[in-house]
KEVEX-614906 format. One record per residue: residue in three letters; z, x, y of N, C-alpha, C, CB in turn. Coordinates in nm, 2 decimals, m for minus. Atoms other than C-alpha are relative to their C-alpha. Glycine has a CB too. Layout:
N
  rest     n_w     n_u     n_v    ca_w    ca_u    ca_v     c_w     c_u     c_v    cb_w    cb_u    cb_v
   ALA       Z       X       Y       Z       X       Y       Z       X       Y       Z       X       Y
...
***
This chain:
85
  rest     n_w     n_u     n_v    ca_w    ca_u    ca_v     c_w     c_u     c_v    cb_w    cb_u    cb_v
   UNK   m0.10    0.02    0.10    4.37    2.38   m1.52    0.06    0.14   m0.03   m0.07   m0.05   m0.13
   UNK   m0.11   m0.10    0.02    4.65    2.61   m1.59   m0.04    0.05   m0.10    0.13   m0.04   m0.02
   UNK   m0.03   m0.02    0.10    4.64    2.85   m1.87    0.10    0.06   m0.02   m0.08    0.04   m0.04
   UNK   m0.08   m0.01    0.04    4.88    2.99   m2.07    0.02    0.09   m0.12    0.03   m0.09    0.01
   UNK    0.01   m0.03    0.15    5.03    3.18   m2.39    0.14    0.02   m0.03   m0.09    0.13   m0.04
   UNK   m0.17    0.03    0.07    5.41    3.17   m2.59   m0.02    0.14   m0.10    0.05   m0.20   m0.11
   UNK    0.01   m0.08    0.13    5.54    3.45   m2.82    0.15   m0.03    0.02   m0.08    0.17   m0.02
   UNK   m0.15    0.00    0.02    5.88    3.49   m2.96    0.09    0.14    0.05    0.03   m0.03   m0.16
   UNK   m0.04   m0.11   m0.08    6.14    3.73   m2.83    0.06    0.09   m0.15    0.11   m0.05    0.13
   UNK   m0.06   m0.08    0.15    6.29    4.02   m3.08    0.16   m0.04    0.05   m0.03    0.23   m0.01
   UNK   m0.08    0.01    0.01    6.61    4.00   m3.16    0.11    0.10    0.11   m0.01   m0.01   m0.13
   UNK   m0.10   m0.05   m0.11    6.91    4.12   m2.89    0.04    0.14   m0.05    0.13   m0.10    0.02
   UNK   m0.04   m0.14    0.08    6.98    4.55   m2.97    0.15    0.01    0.07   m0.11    0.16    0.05
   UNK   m0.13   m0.01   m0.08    7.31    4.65   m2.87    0.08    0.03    0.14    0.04    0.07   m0.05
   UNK   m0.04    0.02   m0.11    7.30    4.65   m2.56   m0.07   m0.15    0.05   m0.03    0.13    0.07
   UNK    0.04    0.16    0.03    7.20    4.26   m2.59   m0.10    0.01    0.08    0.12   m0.13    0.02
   UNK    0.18   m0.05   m0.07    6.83    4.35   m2.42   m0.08   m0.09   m0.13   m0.07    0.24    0.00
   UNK    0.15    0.07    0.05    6.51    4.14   m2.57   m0.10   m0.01    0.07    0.00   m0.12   m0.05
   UNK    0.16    0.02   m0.10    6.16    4.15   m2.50   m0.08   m0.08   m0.08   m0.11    0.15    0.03
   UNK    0.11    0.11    0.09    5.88    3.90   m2.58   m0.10    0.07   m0.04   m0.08   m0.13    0.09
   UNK    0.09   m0.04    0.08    5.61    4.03   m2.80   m0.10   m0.10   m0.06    0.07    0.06   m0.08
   UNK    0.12    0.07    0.10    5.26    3.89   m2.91    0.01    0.02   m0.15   m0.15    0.06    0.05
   UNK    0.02   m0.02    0.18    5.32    4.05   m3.24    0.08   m0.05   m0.08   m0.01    0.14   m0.06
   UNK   m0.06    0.09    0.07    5.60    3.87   m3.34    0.00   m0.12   m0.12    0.02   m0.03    0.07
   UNK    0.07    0.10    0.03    5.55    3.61   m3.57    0.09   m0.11   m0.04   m0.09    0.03   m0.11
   UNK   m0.12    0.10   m0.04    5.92    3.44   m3.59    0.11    0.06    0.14    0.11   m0.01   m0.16
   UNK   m0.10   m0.04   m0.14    6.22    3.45   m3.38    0.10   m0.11    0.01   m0.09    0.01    0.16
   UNK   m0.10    0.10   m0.02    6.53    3.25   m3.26   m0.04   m0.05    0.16    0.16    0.07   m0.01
   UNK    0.06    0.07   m0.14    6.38    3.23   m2.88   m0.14    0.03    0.02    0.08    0.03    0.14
   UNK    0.18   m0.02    0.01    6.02    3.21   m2.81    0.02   m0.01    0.19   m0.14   m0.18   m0.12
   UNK    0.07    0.01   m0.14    5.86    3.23   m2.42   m0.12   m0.04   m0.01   m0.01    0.12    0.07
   UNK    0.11    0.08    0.00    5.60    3.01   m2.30   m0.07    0.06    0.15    0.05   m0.17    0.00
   UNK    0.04   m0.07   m0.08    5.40    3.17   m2.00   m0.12   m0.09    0.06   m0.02    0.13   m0.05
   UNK    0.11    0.06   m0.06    5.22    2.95   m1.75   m0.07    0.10    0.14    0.05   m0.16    0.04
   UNK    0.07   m0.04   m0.09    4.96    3.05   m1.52   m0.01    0.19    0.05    0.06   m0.10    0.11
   UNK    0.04   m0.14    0.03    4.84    3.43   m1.40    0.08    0.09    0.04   m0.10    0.04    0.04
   UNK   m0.09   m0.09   m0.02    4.97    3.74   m1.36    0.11    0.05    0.14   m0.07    0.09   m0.03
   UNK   m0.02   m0.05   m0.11    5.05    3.74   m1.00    0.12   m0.13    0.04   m0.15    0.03    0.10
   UNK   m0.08    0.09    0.01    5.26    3.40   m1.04    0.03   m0.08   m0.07   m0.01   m0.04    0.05
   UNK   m0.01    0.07    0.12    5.35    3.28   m1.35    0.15   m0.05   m0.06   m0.06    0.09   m0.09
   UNK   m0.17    0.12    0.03    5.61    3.03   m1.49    0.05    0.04   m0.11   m0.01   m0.19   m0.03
   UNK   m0.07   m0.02    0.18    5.81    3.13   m1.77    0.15   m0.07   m0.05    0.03    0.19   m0.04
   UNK   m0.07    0.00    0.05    5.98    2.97   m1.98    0.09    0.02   m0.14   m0.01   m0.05    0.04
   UNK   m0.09   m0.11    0.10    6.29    3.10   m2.23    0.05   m0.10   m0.07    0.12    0.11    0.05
   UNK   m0.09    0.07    0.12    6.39    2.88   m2.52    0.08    0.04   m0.11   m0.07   m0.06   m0.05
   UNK   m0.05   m0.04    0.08    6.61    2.89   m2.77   m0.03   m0.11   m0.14    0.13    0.01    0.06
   UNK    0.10    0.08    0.15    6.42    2.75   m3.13    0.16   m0.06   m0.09   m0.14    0.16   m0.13
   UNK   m0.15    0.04    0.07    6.74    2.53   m3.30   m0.07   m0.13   m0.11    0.14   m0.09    0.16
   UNK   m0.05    0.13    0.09    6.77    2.30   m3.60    0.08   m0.16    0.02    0.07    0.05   m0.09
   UNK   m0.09    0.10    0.07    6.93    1.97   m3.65   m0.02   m0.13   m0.07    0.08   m0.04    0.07
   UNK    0.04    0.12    0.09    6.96    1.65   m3.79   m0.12   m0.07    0.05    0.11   m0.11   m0.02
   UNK    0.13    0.06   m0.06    6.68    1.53   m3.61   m0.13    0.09    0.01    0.03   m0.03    0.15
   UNK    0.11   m0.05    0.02    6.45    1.81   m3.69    0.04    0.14    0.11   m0.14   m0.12    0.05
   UNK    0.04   m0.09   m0.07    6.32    2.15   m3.50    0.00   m0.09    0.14   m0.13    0.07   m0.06
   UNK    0.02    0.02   m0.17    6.38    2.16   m3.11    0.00    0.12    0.05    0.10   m0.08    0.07
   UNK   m0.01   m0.14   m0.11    6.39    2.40   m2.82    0.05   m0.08    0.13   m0.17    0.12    0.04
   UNK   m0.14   m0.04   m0.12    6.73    2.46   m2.61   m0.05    0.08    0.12    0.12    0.11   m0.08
   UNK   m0.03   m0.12   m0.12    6.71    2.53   m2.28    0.08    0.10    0.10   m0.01   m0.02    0.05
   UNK   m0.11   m0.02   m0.04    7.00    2.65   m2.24    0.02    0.16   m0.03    0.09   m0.10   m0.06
   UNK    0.01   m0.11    0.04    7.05    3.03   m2.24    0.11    0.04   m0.07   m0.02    0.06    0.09
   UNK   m0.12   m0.02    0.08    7.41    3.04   m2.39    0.00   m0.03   m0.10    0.10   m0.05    0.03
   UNK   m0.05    0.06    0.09    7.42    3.05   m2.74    0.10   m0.08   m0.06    0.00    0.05   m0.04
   UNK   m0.14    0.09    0.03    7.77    2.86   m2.76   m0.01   m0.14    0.05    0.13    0.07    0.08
   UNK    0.01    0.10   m0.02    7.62    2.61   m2.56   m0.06   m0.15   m0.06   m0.03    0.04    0.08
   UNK    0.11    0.05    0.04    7.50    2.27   m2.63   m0.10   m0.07    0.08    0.04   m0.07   m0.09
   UNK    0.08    0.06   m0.12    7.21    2.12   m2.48    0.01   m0.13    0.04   m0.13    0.01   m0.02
   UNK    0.02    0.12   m0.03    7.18    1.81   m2.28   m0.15   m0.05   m0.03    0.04    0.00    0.13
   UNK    0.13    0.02    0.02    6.92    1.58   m2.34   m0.13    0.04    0.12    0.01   m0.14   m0.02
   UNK    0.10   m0.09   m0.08    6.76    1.71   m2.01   m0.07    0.13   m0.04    0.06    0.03    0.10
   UNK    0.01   m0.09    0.00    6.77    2.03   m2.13   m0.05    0.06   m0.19    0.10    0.03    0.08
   UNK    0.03    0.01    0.16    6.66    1.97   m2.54   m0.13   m0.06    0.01    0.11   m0.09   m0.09
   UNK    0.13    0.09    0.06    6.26    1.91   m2.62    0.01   m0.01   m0.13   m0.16    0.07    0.03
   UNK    0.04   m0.01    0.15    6.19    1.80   m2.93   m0.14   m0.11   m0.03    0.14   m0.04   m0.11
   UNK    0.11    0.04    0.00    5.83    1.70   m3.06    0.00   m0.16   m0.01   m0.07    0.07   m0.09
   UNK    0.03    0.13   m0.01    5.73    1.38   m2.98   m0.09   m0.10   m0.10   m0.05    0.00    0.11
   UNK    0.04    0.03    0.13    5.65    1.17   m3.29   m0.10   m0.15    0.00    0.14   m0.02   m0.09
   UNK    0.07    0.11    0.00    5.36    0.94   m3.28   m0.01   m0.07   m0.09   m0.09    0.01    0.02
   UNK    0.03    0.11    0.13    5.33    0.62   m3.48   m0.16   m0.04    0.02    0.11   m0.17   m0.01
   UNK    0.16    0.09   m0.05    4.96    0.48   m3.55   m0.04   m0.01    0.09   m0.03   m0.11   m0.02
   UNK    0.08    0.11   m0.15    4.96    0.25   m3.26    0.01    0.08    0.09    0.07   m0.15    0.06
   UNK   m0.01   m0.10   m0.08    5.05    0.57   m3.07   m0.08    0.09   m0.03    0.11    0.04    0.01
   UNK    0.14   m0.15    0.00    4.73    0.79   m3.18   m0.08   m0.10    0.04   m0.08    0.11   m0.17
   UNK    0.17    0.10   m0.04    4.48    0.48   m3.16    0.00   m0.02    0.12   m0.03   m0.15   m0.07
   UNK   m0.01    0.03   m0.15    4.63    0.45   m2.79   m0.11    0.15    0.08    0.19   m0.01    0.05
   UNK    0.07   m0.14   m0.09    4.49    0.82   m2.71   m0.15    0.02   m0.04    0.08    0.15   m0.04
***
């Protein structure tokens, strides 16, 4: 099994540079970091609002919007969908 760990990134300085940081504790894009140091998957979201709740954009362009390919948003169990697991 894979492990892993996410933190959020700081905000862009003027020369629009960000780095991900454990000590963070918000943010507008977070990183998700699978597997170990020598090959590890990362991925860069962008944490968004809307009428449908909190999601994460994968899309790197702020101006952009996401496709549903490219938009998670949490998956909402009803009852008969926890007593299944």
């Amino acid at each position: 099994m894979a492990a892993g760990h996410w933190s959020f990134f700081s905000s862009p300085d003027d020369t629009g540079t960000s780095f991900a940081d454990d000590d963070f504790t918000s943010g507008d894009h977070m990183a998700l970091t699978i597997g170990d140091q020598k090959t590890p998957c990362l991925l860069r979201a962008q944490i968004r609002h809307d009428g449908q709740g909190l999601n994460l954009c994968l899309v790197e362009d702020p101006d952009s919007d996401c496709s549903a390919e490219e938009l998670l948003r949490p998956e909402s169990a009803t009852p008969t969908d926890r007593a299944r697991k």
